[in-house]
PQR file of N, CA, C, O and H, with PARSE charges and radii, in Angstrom:
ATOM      1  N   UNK A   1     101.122  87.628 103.366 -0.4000 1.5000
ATOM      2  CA  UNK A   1     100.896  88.891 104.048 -0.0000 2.0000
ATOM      3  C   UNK A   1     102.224  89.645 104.153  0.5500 1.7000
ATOM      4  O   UNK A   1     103.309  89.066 104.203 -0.5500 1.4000
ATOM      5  N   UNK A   2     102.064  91.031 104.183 -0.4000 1.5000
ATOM      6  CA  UNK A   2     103.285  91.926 103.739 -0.0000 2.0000
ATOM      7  C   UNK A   2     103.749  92.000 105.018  0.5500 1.7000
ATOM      8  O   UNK A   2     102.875  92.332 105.819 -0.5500 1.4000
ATOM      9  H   UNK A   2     101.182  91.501 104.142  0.4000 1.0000
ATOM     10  N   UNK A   3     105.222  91.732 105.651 -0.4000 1.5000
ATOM     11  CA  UNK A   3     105.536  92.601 106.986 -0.0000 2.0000
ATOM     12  C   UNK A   3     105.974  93.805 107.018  0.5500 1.7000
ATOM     13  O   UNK A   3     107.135  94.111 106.749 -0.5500 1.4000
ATOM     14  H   UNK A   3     105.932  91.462 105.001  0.4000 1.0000
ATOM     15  N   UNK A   4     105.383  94.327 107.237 -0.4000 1.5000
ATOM     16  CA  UNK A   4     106.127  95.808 108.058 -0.0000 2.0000
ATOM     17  C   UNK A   4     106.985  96.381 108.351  0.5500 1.7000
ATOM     18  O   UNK A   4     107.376  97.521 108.099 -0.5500 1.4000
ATOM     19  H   UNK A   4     104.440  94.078 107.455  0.4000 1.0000
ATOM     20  N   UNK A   5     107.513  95.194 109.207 -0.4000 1.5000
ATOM     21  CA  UNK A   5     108.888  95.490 109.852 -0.0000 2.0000
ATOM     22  C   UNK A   5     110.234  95.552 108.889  0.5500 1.7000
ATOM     23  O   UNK A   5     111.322  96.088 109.095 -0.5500 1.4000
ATOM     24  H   UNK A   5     107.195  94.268 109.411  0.4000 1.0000
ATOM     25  N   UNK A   6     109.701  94.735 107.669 -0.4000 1.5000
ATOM     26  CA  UNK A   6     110.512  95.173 106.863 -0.0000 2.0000
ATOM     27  C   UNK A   6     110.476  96.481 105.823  0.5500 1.7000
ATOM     28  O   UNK A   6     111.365  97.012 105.158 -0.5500 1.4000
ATOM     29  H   UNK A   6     108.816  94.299 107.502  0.4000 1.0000
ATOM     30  N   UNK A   7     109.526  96.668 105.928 -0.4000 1.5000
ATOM     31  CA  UNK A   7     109.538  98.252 104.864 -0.0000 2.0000
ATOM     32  C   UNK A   7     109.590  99.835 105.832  0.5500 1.7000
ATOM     33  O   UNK A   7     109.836 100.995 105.498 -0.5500 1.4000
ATOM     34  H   UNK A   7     108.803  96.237 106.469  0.4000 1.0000
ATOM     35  N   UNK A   8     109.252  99.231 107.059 -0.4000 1.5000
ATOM     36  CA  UNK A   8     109.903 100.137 108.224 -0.0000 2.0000
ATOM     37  C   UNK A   8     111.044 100.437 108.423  0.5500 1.7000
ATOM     38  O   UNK A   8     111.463 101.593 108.474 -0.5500 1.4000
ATOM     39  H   UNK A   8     109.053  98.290 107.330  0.4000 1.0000
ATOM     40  N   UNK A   9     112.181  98.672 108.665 -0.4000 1.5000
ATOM     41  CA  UNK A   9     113.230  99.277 108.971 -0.0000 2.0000
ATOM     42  C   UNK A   9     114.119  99.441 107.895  0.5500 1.7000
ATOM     43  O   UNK A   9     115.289  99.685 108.192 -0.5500 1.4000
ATOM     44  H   UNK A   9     111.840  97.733 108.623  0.4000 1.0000
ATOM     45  N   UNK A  10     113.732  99.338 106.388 -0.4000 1.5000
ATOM     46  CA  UNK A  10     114.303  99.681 105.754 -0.0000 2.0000
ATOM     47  C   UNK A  10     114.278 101.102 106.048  0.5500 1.7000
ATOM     48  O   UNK A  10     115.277 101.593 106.574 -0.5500 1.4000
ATOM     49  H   UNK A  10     112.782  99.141 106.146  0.4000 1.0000
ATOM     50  N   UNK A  11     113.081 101.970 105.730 -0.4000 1.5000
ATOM     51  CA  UNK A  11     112.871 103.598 105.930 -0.0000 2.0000
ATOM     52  C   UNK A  11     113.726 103.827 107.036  0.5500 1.7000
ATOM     53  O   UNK A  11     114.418 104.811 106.776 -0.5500 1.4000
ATOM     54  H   UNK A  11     112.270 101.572 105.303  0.4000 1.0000
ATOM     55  N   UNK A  12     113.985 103.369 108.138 -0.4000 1.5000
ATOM     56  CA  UNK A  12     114.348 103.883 109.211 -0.0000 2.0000
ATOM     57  C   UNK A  12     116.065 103.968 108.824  0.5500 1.7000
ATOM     58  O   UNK A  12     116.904 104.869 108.807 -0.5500 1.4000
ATOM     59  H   UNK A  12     113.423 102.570 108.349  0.4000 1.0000
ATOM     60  N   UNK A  13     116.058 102.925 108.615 -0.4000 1.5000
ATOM     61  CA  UNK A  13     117.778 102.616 108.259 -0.0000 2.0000
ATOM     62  C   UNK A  13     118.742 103.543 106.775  0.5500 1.7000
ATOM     63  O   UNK A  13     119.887 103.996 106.787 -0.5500 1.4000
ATOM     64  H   UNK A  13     115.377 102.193 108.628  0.4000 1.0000
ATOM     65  N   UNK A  14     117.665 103.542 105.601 -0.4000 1.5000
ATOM     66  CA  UNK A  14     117.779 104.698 105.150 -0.0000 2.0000
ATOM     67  C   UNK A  14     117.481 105.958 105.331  0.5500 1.7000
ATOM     68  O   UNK A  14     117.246 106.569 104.289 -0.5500 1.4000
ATOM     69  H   UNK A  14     116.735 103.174 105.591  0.4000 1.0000
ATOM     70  N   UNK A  15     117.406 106.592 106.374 -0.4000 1.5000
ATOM     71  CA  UNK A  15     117.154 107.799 106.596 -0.0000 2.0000
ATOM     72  C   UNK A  15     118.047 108.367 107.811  0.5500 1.7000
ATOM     73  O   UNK A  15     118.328 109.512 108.165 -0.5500 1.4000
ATOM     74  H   UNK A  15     117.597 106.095 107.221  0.4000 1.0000
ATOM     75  N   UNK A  16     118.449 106.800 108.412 -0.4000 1.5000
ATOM     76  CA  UNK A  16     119.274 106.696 109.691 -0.0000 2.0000
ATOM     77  C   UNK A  16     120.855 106.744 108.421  0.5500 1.7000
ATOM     78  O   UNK A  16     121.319 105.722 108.928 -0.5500 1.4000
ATOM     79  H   UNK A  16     118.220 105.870 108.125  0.4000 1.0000
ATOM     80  N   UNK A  17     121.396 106.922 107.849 -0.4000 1.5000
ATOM     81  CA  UNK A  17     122.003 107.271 106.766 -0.0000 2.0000
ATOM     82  C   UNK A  17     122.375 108.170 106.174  0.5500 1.7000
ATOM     83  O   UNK A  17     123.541 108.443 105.888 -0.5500 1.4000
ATOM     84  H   UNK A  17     121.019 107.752 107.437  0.4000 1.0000
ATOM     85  N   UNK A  18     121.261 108.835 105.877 -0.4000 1.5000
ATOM     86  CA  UNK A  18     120.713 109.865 105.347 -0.0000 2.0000
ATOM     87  C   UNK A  18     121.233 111.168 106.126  0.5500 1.7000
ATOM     88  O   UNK A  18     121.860 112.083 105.593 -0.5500 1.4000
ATOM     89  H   UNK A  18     120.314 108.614 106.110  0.4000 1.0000
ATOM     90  N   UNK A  19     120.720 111.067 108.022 -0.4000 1.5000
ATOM     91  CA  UNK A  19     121.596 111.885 108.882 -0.0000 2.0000
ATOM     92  C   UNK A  19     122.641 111.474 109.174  0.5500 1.7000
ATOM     93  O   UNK A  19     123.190 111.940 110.172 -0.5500 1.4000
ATOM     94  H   UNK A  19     120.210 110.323 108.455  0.4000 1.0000
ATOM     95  N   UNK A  20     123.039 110.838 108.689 -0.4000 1.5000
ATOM     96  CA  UNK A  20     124.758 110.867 109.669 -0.0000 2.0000
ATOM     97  C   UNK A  20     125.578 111.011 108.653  0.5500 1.7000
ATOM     98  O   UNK A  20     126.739 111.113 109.049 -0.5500 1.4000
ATOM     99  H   UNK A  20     122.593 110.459 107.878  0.4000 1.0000
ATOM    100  N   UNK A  21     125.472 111.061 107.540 -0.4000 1.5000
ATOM    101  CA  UNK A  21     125.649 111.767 106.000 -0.0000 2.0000
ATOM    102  C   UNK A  21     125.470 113.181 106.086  0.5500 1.7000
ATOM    103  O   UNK A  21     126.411 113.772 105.555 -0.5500 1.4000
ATOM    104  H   UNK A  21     124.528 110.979 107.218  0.4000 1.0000
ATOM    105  N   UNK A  22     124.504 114.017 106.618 -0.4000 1.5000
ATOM    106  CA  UNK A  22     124.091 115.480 106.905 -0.0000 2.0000
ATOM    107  C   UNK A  22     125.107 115.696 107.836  0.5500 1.7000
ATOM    108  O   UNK A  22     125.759 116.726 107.661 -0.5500 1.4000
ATOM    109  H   UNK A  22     123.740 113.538 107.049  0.4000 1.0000
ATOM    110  N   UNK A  23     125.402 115.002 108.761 -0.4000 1.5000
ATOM    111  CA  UNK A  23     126.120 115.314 110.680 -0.0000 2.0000
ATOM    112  C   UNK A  23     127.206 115.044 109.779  0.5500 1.7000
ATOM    113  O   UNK A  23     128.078 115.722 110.323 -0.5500 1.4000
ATOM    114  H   UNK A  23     124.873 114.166 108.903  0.4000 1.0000
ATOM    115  N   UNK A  24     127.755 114.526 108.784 -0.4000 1.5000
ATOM    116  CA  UNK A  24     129.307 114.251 108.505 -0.0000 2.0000
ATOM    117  C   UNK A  24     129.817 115.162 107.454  0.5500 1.7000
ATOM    118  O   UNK A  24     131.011 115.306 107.190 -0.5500 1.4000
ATOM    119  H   UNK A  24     127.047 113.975 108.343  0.4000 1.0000
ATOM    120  N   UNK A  25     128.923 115.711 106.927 -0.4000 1.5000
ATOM    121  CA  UNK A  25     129.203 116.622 105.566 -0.0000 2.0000
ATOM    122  C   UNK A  25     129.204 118.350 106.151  0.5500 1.7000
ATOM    123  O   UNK A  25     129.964 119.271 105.852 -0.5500 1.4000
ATOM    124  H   UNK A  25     127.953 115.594 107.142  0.4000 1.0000
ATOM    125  N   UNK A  26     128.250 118.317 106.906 -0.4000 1.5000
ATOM    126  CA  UNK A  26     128.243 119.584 107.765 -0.0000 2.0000
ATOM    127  C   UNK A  26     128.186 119.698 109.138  0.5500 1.7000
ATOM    128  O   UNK A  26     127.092 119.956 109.641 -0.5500 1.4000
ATOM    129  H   UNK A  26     127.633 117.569 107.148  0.4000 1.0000
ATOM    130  N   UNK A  27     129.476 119.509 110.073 -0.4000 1.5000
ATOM    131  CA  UNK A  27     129.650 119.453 111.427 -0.0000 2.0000
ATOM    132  C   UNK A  27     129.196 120.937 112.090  0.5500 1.7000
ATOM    133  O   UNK A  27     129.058 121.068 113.306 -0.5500 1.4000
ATOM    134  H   UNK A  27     130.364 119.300 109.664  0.4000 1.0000
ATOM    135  N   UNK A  28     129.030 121.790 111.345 -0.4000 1.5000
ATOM    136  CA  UNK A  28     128.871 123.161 111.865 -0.0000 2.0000
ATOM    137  C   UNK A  28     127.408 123.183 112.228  0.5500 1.7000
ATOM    138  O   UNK A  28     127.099 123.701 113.301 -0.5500 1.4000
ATOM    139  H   UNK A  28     129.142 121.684 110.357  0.4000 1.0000
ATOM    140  N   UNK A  29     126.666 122.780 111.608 -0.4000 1.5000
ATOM    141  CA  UNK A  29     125.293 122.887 112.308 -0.0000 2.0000
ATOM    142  C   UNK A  29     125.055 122.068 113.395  0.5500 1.7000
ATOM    143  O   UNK A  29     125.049 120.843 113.272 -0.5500 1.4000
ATOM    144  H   UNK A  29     126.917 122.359 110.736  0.4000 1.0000
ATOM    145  N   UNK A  30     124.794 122.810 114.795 -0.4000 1.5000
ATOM    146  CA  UNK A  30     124.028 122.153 115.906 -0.0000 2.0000
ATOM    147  C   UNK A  30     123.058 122.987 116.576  0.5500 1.7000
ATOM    148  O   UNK A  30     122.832 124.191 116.455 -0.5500 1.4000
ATOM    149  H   UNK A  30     124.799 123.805 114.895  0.4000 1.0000
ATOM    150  N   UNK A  31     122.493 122.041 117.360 -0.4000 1.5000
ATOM    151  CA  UNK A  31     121.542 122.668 117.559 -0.0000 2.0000
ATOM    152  C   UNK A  31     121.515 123.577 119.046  0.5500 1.7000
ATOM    153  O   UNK A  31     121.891 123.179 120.149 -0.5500 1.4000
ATOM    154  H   UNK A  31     122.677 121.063 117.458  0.4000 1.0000
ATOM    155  N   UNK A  32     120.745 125.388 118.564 -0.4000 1.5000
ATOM    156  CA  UNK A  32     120.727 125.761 119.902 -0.0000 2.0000
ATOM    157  C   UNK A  32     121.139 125.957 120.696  0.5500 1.7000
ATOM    158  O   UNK A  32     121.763 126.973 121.001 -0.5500 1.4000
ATOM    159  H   UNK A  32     120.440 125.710 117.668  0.4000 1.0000
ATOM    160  N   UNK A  33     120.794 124.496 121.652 -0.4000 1.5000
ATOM    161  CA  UNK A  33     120.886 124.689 123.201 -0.0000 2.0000
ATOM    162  C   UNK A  33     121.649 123.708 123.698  0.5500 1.7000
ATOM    163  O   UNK A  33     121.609 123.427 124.896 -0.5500 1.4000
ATOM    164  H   UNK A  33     120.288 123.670 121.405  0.4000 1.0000
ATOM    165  N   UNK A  34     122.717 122.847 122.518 -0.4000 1.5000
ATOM    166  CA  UNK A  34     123.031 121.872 123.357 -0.0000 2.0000
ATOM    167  C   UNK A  34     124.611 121.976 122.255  0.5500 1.7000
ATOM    168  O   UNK A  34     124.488 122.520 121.157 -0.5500 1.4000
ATOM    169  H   UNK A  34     122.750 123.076 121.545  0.4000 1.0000
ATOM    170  N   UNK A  35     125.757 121.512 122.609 -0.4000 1.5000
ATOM    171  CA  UNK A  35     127.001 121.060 121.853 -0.0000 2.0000
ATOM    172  C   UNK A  35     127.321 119.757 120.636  0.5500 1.7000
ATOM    173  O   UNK A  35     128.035 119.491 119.669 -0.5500 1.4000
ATOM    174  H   UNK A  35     125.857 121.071 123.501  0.4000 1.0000
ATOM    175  N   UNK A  36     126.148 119.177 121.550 -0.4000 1.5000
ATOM    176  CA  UNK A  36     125.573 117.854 120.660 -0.0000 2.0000
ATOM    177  C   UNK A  36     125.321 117.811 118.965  0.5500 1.7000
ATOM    178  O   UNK A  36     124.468 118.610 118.577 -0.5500 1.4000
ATOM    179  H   UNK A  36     125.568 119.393 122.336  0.4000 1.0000
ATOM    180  N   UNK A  37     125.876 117.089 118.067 -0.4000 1.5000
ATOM    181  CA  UNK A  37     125.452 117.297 117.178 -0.0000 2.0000
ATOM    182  C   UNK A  37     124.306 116.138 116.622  0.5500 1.7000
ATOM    183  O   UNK A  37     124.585 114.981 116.307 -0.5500 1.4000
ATOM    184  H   UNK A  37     126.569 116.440 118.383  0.4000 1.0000
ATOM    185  N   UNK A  38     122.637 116.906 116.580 -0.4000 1.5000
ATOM    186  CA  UNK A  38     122.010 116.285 117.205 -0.0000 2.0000
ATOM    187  C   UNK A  38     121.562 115.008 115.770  0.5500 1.7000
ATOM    188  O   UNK A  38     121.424 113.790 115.876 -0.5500 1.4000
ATOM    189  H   UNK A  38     122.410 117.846 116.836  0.4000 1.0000
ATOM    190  N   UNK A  39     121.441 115.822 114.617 -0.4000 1.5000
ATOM    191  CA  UNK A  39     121.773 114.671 112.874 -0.0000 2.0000
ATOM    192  C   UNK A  39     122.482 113.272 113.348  0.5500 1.7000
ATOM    193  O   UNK A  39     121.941 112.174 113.215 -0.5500 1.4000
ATOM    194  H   UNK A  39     121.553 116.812 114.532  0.4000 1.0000
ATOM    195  N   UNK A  40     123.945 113.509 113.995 -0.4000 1.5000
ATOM    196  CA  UNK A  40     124.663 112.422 114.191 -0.0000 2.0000
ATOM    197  C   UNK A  40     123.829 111.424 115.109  0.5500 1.7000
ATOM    198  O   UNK A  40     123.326 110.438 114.571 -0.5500 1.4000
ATOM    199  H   UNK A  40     124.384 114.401 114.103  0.4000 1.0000
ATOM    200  N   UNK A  41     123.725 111.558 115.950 -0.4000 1.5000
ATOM    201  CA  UNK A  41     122.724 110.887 117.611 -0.0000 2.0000
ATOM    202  C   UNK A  41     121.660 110.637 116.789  0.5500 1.7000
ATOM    203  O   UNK A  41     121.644 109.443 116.486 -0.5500 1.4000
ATOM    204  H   UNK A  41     124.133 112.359 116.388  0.4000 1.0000
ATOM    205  N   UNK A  42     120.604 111.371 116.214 -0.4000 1.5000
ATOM    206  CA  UNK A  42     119.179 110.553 115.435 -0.0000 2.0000
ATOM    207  C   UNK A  42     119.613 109.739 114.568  0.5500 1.7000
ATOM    208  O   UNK A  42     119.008 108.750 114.156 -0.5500 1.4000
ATOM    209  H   UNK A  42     120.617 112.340 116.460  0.4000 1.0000
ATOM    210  N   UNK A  43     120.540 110.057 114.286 -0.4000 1.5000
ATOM    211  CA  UNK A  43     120.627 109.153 112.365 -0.0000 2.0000
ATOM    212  C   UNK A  43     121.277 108.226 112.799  0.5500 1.7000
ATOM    213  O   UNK A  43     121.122 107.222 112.104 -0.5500 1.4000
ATOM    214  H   UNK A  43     121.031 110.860 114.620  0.4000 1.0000
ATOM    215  N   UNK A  44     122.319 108.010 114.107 -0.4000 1.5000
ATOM    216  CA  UNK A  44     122.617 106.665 114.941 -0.0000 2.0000
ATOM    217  C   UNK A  44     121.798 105.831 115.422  0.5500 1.7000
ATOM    218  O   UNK A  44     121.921 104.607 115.375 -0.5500 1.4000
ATOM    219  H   UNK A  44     122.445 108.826 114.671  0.4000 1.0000
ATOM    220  N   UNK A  45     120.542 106.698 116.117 -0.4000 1.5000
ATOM    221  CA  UNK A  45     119.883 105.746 116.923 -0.0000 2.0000
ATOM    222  C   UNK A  45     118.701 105.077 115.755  0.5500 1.7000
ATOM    223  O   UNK A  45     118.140 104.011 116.007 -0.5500 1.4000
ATOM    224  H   UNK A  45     120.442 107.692 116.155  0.4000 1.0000
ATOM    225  N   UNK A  46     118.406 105.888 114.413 -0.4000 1.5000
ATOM    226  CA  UNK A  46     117.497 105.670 113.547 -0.0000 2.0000
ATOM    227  C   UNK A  46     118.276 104.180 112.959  0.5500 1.7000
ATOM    228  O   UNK A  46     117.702 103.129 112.673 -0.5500 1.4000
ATOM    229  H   UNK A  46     118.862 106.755 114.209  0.4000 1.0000
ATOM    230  N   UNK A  47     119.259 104.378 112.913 -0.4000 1.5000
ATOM    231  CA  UNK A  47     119.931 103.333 112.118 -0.0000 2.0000
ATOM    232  C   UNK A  47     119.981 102.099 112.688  0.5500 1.7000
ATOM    233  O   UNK A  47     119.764 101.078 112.035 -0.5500 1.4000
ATOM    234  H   UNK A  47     119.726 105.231 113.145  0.4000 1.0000
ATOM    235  N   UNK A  48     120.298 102.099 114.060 -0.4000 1.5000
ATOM    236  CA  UNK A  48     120.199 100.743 114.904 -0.0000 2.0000
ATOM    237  C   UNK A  48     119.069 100.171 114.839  0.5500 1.7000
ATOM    238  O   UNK A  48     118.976  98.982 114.533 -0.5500 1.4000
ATOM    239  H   UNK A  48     120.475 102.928 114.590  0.4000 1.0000
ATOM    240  N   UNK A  49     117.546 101.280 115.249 -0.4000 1.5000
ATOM    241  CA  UNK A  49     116.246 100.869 115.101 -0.0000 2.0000
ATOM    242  C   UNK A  49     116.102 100.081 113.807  0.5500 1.7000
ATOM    243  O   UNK A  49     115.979  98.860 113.897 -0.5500 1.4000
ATOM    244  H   UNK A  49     117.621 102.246 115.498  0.4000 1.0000
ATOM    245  N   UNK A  50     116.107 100.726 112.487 -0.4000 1.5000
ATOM    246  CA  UNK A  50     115.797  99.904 111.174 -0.0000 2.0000
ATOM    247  C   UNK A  50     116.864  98.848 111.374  0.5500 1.7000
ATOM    248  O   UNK A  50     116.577  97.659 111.242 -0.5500 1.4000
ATOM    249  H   UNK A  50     116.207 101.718 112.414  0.4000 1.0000
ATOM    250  N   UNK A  51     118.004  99.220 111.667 -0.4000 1.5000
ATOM    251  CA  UNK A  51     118.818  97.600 111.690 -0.0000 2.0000
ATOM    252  C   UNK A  51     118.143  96.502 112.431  0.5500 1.7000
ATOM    253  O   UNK A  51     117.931  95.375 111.984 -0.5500 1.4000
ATOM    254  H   UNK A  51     118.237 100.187 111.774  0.4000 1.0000
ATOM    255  N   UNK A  52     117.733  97.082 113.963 -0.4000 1.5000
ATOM    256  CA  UNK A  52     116.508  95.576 114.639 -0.0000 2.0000
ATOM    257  C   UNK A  52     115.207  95.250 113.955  0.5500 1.7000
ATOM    258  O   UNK A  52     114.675  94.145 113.855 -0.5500 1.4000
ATOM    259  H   UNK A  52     117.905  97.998 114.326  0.4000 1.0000
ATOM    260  N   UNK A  53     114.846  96.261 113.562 -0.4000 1.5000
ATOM    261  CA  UNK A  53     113.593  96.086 112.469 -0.0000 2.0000
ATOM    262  C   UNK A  53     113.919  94.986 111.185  0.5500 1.7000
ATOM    263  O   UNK A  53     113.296  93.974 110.865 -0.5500 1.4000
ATOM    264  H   UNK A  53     115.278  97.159 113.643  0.4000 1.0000
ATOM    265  N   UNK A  54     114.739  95.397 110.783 -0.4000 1.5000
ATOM    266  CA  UNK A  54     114.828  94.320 109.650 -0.0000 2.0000
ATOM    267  C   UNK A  54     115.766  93.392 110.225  0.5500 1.7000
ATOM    268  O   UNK A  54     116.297  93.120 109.148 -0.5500 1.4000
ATOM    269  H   UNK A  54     115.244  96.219 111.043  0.4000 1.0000
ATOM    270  N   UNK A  55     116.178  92.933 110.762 -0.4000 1.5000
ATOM    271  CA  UNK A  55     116.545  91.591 111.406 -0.0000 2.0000
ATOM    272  C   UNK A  55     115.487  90.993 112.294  0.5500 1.7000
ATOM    273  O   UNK A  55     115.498  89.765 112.381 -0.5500 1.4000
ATOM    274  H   UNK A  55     115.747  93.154 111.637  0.4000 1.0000
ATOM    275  N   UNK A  56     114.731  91.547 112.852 -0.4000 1.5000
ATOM    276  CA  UNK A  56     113.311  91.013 113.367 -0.0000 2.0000
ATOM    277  C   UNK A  56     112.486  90.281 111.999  0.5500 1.7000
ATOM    278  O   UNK A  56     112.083  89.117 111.999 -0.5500 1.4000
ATOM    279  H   UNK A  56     114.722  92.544 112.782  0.4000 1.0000
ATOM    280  N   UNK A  57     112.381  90.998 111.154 -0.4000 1.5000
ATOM    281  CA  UNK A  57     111.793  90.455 109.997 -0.0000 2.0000
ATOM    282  C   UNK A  57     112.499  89.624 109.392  0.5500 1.7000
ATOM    283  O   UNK A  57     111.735  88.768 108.947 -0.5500 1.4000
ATOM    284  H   UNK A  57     112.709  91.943 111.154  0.4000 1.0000
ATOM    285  N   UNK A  58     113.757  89.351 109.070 -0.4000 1.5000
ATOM    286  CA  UNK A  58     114.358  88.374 108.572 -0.0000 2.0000
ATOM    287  C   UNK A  58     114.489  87.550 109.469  0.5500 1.7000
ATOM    288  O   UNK A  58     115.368  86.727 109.212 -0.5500 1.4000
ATOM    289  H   UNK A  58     114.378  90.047 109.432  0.4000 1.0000
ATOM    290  N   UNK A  59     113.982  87.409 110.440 -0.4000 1.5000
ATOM    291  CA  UNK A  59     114.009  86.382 111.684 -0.0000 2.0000
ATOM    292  C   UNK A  59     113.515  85.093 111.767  0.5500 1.7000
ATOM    293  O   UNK A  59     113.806  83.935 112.064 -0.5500 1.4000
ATOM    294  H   UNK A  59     113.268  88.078 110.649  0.4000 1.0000
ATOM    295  N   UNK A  60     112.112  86.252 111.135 -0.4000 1.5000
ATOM    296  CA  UNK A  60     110.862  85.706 110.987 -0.0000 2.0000
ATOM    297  C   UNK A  60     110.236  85.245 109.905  0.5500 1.7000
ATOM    298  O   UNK A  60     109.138  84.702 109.783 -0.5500 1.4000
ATOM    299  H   UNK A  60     111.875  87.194 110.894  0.4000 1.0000
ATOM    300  N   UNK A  61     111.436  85.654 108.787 -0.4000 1.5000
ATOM    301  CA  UNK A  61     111.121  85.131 107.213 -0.0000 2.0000
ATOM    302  C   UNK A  61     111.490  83.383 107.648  0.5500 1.7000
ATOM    303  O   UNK A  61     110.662  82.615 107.159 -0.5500 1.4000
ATOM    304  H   UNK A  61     112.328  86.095 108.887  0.4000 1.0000
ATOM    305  N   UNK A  62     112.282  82.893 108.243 -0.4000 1.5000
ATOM    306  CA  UNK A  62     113.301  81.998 107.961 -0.0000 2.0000
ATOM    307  C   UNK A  62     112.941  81.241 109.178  0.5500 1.7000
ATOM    308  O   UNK A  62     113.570  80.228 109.483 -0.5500 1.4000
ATOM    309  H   UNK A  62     112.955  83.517 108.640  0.4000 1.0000
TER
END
């Protein structure tokens, strides 16, 4: 049976990448209403998520 958690936190972790690659190449875009640059903060917190995601699954391979 296929897990999930691994083709999740892969997506999550590449994409958690993906923004902080966007937040690092172009610091000038933020958003709105806040100073925050908000690419950096998602694509951080995306990245930790797929990182527990796929260590949950390799947890559980083994």
């Amino acid at each position: 049976m296929v897990d999930l958690r691994e083709h999740t936190g892969r997506f999550f972790f590449l994409l958690g990448v993906i923004l902080i690659g966007v937040a690092l190449f172009q610091p000038s875009n933020r958003a709105p209403l806040t100073d925050a640059n908000v690419n950096l903060w998602s694509g951080l917190l995306m990245l930790a998520f797929g990182s527990l995601l796929l260590w949950l699954a390799r947890r559980a391979r083994s």
